[in-house]
Phi, psi and omega in degrees: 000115174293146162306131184283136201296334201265359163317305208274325167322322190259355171295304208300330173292344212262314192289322205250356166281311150327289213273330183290351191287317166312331179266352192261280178332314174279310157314336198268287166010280189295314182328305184306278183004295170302346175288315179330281192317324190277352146259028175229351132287312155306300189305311204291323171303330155282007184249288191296305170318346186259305162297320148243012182202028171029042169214149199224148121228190198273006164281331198254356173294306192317309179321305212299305185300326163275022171257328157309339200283302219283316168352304190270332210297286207270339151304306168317254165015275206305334174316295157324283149340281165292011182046059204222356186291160173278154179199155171260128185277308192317297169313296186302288219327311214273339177285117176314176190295318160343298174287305186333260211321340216265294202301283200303312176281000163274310198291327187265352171308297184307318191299316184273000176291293195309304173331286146340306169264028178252333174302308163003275213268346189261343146005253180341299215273003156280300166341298183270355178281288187301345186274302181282359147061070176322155151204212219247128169295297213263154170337122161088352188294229185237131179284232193342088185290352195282337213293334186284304204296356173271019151309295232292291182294319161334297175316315205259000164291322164262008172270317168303330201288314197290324161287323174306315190268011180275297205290346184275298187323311168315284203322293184297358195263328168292002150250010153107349167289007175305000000 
């Protein structure tokens, strides 16, 4: 039985959505990365500035955590992408090559359903970040807080973009396109 052509039109689109989503992921990915070195300079610069010469301050404490938000925000995805999220491996292992892919393709449906309503509900709560135009309760902080909290759906917009492109590969690989 030949494939039927509007099958095969829509494997490729499907295919080729899968890889740009992949390729974004992995740019921002590597792109992220580099946030690591940059918080890993800050702290040791803020440990030695704090320790031998007793100055601190609360903008540059601040830093370290909002440098932290797009790291996991935008970590995720890639984490994802490469196949490196916790799962229980005890369990999976054990699972034909088959179940694999049927359980990996339940876990990225959920993921991008929770993606979707955590993109939801932190909307509003950016929203209202940006209307007071939040900044650091405390003295020397850091202002405008919403610019870190619109991370937050951003991160997970592309934590979502990145489950889609989980769930077509499962698709194609249970129908043997892989």
């Amino acid at each position: 039985m030949a494939p039927d052509p509007s099958q095969q039109s829509g494997a490729r689109i499907a295919r080729s959505v899968r890889a740009r989503i992949e390729r974004v992921v992995d740019v921002v990915g590597a792109a992220t990365a580099w946030i690591s070195l940059a918080i890993v300079v800050l702290m040791a610069t803020n440990v030695i500035a704090r320790y031998l010469f007793s100055v601190g301050t609360v903008w540059s404490q601040e830093l370290e955590w909002h440098l932290l938000v797009p790291l996991v925000l935008f970590g995720m995805s890639y984490t994802l992408r490469h196949g490196d999220h916790v799962r229980v491996d005890i369990l999976y292992a054990k699972f034909s090559d088959r179940n694999k892919v049927a359980v990996d393709l339940v876990s990225a449906l959920l993921t991008a359903a929770i993606s979707v309503i955590v993109i939801w509900l932190s909307i509003k709560y950016v929203q209202q970040a940006y209307v007071i135009d939040e900044g650091s309760p405390d003295p020397g902080g850091i202002p405008h807080r919403h610019i870190i909290k619109s991370l937050i759906p951003i991160g997970f917009a592309l934590l979502f973009a990145q489950s889609i492109a989980v769930a077509i590969g499962c698709v194609e690989k249970l129908r043997g396109h892989s």
